[in-house]
Residue frames as a rotation matrix with the C-alpha (Angstrom) as fourth column:
UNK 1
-0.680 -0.417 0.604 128.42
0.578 -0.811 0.091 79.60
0.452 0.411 0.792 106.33
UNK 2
-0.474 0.459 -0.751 127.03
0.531 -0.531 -0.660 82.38
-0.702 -0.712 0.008 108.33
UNK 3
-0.528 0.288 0.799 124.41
0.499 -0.656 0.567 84.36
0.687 0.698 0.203 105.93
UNK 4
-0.738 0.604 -0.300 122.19
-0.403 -0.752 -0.521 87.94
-0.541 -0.264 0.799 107.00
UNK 5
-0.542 0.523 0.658 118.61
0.579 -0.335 0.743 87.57
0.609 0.784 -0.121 105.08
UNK 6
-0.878 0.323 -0.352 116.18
-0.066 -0.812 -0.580 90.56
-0.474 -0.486 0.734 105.64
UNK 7
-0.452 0.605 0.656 112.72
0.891 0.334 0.307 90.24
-0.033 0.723 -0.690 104.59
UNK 8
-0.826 0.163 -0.540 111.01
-0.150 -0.986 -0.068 93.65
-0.543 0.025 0.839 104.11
UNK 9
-0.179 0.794 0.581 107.45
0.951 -0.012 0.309 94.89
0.253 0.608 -0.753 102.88
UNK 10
-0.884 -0.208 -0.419 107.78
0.165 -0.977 0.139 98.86
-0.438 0.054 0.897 101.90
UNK 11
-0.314 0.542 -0.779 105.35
-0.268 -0.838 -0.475 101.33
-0.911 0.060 0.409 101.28
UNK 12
-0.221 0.389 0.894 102.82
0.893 0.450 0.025 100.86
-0.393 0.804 -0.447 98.67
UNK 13
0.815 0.569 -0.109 102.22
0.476 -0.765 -0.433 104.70
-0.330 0.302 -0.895 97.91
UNK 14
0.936 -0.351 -0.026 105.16
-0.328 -0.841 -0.431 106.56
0.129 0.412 -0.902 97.71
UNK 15
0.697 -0.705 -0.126 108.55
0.511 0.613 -0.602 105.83
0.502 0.356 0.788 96.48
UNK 16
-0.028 -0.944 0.329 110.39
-0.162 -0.321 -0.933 108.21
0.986 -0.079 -0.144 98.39
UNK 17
0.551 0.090 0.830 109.15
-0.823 0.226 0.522 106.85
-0.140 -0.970 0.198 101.88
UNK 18
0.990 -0.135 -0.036 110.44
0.113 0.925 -0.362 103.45
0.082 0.355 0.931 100.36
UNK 19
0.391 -0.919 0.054 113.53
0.234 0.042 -0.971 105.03
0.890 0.392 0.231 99.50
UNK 20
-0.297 -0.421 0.857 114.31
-0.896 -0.187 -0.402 106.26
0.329 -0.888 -0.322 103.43
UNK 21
0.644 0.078 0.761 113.03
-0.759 0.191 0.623 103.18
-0.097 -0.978 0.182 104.43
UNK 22
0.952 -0.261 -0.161 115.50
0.219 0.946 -0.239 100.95
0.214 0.192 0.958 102.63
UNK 23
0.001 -0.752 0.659 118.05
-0.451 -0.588 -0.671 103.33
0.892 -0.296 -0.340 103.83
UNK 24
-0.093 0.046 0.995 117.28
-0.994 -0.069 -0.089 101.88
0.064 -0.997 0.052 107.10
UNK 25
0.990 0.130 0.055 117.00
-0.117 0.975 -0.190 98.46
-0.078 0.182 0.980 106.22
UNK 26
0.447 -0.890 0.088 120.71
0.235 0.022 -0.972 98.90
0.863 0.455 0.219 104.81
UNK 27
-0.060 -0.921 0.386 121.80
-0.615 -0.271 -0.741 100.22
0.787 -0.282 -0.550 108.01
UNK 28
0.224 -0.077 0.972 120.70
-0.753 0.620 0.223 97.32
-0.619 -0.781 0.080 110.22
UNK 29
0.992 -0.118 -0.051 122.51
0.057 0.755 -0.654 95.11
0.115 0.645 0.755 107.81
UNK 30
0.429 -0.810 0.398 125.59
-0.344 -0.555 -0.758 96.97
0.835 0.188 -0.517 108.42
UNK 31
-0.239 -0.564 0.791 125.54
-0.963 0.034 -0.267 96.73
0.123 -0.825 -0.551 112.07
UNK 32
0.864 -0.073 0.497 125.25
-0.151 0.906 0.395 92.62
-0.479 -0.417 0.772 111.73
UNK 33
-0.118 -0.992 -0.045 128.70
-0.328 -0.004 0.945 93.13
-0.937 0.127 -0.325 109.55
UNK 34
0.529 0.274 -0.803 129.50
-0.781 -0.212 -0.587 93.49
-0.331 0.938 0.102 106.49
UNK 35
-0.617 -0.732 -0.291 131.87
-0.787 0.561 0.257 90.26
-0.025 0.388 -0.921 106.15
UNK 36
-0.741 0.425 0.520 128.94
0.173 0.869 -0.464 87.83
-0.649 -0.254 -0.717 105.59
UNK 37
-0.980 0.195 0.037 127.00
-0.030 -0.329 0.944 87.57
0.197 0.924 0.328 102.72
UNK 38
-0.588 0.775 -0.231 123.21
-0.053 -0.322 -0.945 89.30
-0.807 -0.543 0.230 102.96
UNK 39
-0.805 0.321 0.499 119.97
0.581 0.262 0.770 88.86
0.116 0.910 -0.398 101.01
UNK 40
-0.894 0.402 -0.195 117.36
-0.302 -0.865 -0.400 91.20
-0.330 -0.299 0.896 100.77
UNK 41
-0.968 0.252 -0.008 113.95
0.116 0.473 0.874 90.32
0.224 0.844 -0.487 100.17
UNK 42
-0.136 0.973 -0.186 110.12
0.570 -0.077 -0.818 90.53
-0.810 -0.218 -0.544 100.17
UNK 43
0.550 0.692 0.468 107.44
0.835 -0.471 -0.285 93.20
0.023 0.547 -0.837 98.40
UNK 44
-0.601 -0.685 -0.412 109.73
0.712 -0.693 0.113 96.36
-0.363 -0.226 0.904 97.60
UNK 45
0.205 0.978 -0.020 106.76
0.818 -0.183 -0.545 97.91
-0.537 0.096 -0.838 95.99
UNK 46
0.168 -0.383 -0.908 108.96
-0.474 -0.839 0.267 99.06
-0.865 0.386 -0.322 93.65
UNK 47
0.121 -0.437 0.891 110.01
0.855 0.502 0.130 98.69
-0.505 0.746 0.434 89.68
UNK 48
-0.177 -0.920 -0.350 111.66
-0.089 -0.339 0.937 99.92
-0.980 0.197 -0.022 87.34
UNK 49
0.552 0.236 -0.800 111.39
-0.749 -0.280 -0.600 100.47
-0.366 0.930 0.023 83.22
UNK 50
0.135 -0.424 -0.896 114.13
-0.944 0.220 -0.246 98.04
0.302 0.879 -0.370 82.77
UNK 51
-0.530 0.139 0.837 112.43
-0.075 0.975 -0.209 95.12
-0.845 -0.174 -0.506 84.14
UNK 52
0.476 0.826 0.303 109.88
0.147 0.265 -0.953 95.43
-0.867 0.498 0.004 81.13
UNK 53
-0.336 -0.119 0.934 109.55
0.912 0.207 0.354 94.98
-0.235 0.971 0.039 77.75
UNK 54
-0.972 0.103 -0.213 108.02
-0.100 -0.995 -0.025 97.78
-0.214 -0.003 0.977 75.91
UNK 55
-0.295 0.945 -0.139 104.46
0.000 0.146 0.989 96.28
0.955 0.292 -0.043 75.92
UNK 56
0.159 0.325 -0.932 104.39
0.941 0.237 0.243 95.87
0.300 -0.915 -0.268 79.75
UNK 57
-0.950 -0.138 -0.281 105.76
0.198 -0.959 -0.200 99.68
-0.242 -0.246 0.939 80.16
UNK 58
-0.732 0.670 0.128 102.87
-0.101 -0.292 0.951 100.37
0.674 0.683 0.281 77.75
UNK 59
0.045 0.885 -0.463 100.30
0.227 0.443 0.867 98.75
0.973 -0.144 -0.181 80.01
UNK 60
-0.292 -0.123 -0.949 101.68
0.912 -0.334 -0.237 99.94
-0.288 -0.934 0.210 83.37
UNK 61
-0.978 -0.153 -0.139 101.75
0.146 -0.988 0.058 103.49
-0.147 0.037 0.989 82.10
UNK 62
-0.489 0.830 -0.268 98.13
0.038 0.328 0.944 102.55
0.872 0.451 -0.192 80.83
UNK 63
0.250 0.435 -0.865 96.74
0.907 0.208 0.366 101.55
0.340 -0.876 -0.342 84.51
UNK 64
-0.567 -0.609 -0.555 98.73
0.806 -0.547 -0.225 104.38
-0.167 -0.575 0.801 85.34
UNK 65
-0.953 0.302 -0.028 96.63
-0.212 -0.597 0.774 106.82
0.217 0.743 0.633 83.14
UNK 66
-0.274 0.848 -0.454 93.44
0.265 0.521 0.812 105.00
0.925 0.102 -0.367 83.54
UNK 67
0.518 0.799 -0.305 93.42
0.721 -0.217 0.658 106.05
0.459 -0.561 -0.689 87.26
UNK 68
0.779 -0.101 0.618 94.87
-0.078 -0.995 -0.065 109.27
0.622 0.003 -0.783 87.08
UNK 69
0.689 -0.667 -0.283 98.02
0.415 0.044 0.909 108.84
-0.594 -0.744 0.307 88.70
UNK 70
0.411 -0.789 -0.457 101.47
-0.786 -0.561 0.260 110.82
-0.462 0.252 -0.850 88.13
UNK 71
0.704 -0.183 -0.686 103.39
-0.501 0.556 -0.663 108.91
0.503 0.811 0.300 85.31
UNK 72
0.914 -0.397 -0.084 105.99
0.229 0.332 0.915 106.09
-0.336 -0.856 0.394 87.67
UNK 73
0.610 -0.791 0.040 108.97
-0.453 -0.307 0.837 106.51
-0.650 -0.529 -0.546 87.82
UNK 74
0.788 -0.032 -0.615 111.42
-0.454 0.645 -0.614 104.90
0.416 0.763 0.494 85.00
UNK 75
-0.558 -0.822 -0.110 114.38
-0.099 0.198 -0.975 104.33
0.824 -0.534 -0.192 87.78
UNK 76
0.599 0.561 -0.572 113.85
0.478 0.322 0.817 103.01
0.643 -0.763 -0.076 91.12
UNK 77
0.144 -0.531 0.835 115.36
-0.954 -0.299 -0.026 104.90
0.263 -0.793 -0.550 94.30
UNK 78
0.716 -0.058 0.696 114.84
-0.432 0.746 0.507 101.57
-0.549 -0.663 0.509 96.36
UNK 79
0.908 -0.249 0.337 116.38
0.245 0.968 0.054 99.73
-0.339 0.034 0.940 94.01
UNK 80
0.781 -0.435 0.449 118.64
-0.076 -0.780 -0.622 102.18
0.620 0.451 -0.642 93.32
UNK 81
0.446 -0.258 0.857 119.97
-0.890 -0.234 0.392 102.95
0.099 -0.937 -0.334 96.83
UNK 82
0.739 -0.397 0.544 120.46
0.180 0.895 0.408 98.69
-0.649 -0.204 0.733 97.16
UNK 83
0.799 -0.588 0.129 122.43
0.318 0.232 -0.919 98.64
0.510 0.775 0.372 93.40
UNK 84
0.444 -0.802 0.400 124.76
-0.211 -0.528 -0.823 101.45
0.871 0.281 -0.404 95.09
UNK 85
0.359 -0.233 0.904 125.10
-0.878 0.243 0.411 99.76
-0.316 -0.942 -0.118 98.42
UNK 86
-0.619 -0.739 0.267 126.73
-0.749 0.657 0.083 96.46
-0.236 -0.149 -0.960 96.41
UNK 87
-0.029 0.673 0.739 123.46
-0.507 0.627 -0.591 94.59
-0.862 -0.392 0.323 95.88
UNK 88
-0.902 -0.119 -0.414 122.68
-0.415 -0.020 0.910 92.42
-0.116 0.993 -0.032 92.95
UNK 89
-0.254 0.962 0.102 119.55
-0.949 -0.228 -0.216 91.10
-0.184 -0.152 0.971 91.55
UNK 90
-0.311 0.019 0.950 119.09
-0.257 0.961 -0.103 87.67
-0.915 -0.277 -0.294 91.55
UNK 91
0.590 0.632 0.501 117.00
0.164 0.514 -0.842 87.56
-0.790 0.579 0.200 88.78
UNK 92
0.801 -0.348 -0.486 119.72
-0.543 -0.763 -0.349 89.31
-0.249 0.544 -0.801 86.46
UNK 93
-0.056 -0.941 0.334 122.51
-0.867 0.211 0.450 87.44
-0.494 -0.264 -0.828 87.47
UNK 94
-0.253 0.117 0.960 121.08
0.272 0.961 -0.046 84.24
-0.928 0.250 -0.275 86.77
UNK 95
0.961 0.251 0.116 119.70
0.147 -0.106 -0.984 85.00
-0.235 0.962 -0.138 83.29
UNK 96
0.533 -0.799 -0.277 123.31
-0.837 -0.547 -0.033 86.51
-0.125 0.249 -0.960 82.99
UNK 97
-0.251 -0.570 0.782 124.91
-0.717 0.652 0.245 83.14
-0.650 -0.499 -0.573 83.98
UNK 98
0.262 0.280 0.923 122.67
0.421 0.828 -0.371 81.14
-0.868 0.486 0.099 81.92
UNK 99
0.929 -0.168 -0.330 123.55
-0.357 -0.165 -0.920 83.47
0.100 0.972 -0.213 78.49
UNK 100
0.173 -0.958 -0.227 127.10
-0.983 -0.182 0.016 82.81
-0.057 0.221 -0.974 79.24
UNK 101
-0.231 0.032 0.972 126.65
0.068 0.998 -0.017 78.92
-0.971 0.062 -0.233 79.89
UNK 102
0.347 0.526 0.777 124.88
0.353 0.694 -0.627 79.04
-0.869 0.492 0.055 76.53
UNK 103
-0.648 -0.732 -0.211 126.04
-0.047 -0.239 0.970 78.75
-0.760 0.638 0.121 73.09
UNK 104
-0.890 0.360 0.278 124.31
0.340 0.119 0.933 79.93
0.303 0.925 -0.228 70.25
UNK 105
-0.244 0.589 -0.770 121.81
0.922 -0.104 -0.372 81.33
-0.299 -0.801 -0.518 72.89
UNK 106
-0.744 -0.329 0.582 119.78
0.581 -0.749 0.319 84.39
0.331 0.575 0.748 71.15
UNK 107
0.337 0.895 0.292 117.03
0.080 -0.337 0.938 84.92
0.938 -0.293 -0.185 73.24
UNK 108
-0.278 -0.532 -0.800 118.73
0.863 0.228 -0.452 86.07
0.423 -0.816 0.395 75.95
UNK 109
-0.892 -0.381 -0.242 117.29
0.451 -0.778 -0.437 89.59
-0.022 -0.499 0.866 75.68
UNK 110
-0.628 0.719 0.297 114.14
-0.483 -0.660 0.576 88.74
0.610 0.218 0.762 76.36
UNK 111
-0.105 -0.049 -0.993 114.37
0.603 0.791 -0.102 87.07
0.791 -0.610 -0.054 79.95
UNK 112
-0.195 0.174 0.965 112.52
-0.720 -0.693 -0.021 90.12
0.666 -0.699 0.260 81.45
UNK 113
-0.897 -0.105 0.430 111.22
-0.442 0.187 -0.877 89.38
0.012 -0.977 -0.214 84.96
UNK 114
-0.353 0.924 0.145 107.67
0.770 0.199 0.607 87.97
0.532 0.326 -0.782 85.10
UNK 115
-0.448 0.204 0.870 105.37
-0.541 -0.837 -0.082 90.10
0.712 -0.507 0.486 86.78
UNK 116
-0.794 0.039 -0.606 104.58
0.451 0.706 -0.546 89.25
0.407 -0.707 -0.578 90.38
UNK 117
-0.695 0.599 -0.399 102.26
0.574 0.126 -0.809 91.45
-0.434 -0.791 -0.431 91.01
UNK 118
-0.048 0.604 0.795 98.90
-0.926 0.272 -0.262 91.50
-0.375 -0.749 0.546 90.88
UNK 119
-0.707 0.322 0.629 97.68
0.491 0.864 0.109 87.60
-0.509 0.386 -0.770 90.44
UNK 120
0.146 0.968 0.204 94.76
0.287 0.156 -0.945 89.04
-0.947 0.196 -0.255 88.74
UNK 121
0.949 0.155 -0.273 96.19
-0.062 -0.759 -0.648 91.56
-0.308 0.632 -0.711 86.92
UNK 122
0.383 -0.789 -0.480 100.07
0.727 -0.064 0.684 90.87
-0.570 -0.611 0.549 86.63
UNK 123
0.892 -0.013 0.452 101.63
0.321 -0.686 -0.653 93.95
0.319 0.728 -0.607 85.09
UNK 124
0.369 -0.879 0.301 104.98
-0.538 -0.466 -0.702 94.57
0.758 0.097 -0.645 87.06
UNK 125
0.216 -0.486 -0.847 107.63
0.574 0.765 -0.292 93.00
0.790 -0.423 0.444 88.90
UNK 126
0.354 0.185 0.917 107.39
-0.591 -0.715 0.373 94.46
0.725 -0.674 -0.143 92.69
UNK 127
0.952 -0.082 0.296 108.42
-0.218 0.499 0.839 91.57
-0.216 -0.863 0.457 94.77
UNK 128
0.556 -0.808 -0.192 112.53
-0.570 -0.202 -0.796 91.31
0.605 0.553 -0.573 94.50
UNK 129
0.960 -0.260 -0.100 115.68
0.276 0.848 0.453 89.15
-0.033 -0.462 0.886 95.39
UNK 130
0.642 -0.736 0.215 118.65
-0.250 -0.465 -0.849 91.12
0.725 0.491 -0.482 95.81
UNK 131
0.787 -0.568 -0.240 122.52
0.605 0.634 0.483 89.81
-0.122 -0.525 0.842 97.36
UNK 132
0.767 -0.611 0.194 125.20
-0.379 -0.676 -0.631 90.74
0.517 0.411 -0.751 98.33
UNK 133
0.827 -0.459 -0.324 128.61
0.561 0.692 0.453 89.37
0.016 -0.557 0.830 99.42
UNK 134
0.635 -0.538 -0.555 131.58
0.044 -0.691 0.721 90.49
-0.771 -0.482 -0.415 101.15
UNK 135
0.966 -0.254 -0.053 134.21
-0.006 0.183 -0.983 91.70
0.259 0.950 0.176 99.11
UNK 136
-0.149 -0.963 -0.225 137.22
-0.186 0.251 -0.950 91.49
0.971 -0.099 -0.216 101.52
UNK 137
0.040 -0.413 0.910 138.68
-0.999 -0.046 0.023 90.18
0.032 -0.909 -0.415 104.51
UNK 138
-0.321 -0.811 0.488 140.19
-0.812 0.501 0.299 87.29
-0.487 -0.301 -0.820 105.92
UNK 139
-0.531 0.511 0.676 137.41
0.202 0.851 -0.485 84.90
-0.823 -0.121 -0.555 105.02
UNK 140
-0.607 0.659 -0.445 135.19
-0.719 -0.693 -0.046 85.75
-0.339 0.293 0.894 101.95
UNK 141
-0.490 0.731 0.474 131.79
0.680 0.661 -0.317 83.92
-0.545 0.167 -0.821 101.57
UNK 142
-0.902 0.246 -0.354 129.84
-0.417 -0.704 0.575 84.30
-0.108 0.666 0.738 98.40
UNK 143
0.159 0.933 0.322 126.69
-0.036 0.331 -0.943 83.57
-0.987 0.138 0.086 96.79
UNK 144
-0.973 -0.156 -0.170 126.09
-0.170 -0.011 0.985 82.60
-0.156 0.988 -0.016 93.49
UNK 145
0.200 0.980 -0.016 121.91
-0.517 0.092 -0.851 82.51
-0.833 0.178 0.524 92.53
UNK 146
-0.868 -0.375 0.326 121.39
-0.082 0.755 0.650 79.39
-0.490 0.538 -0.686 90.31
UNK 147
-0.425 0.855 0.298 117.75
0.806 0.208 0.554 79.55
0.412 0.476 -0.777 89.64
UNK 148
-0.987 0.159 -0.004 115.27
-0.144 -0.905 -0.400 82.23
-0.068 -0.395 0.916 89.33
UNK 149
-0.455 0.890 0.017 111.32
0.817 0.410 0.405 81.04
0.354 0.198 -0.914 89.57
UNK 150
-0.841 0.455 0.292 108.27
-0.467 -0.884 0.030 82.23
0.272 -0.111 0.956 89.97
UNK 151
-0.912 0.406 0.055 105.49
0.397 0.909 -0.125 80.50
-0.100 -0.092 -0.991 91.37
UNK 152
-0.485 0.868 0.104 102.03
-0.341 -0.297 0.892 80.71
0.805 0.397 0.440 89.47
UNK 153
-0.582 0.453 -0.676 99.55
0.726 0.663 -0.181 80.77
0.366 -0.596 -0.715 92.75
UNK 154
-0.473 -0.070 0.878 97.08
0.105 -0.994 -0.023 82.37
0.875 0.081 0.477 93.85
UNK 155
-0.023 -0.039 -0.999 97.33
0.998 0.065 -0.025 82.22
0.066 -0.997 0.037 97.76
UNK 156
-0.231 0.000 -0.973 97.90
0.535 -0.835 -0.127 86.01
-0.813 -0.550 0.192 97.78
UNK 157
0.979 0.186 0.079 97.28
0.177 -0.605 -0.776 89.04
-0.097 0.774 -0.625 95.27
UNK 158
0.470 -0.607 -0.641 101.19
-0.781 -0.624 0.018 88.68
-0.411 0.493 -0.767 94.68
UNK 159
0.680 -0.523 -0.514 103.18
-0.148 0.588 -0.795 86.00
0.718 0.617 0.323 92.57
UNK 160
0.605 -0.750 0.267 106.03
-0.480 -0.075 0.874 84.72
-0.635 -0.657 -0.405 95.07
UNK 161
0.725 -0.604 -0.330 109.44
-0.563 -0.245 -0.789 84.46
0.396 0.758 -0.518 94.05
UNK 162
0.669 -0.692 0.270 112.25
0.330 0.603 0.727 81.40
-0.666 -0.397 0.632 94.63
UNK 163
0.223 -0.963 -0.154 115.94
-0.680 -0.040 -0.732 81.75
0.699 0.268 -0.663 94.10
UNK 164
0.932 -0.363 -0.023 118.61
0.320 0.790 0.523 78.98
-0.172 -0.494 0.852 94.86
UNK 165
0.491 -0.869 0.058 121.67
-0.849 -0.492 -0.191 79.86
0.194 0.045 -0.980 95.81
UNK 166
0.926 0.188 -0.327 124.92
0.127 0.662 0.739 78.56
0.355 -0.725 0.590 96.31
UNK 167
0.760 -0.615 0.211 127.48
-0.647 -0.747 0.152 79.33
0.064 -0.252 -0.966 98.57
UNK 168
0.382 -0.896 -0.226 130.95
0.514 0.409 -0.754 79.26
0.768 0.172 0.617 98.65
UNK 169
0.931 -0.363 -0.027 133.24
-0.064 -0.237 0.969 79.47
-0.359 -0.901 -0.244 101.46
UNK 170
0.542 -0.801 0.254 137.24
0.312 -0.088 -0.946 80.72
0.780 0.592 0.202 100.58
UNK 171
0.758 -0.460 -0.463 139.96
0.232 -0.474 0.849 81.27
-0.610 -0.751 -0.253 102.92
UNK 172
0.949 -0.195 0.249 142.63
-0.073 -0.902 -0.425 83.97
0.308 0.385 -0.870 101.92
């Protein structure tokens, strides 16, 4: 199966440079074709209010306070901009997949992300896995993310992130 992946490492300061540059990330996906299924990944240096619980909001907004920064954002653009271009999040899906596999399964809404980033400090989930497959034409290869990990290391000041997919090939 032919797949796109893109690895990407956006702006750390300002979410609306992020947000023009995943615009541009999205259109050199386009022009390898949209009939092949694409993954997006790396440091988006972005999150979002509803990756967290309300004790991790607490403590971001905290750091946030503590060194005088503008309160973040409770929506991502970046990750916006991907949702409305077709993307999904790996880490979502699969929690999603596993509540439906499970029966009698009540702790399903509380399978936030970990946080990836910092290793010292972790406090928010910045490093991301997002897919997307074609929805028509002759041929349509999907994905399906089976596993969502984190790996506890500290090689870098960020938490890396594994996802297993697998694909499916369908002819029409």
């Amino acid at each position: 199966m032919d797949l796109c992946i893109c690895f990407t490492h956006l702006d750390h300061k300002s979410e609306e440079l992020r947000g023009k540059q995943v615009l541009q990330g999205l259109d050199q996906c386009k022009s390898i074709g949209e009939t092949i299924p694409c993954v997006i990944c790396g440091d988006l240096n972005t999150f979002q209010r509803s990756d967290c619980n309300s004790e991790s909001w607490d403590s971001i907004l905290n750091l946030y306070q503590e060194n005088q920064w503008p309160a973040p954002p409770e929506q991502s653009l970046v990750l916006g901009a991907l949702k409305e271009a077709g993307f999904r999040d790996a880490h979502w899906d699969v929690i999603q997949t596993k509540h439906n596999n499970a029966k009698g399964d009540d702790d399903h809404n509380n399978n936030f992300p970990d946080p990836t980033s910092w290793t010292n400090r972790p406090l928010m989930r910045i490093d991301h896995i997002l897919y997307k497959s074609p929805s028509e034409g002759i041929t349509t290869n999907s994905l399906l993310p089976v596993s969502y990990r984190r790996i506890n290391t500290d090689a870098s000041d960020h938490f890396p992130v594994v996802v297993d997919f697998e694909g499916y090939t369908t002819s029409c």
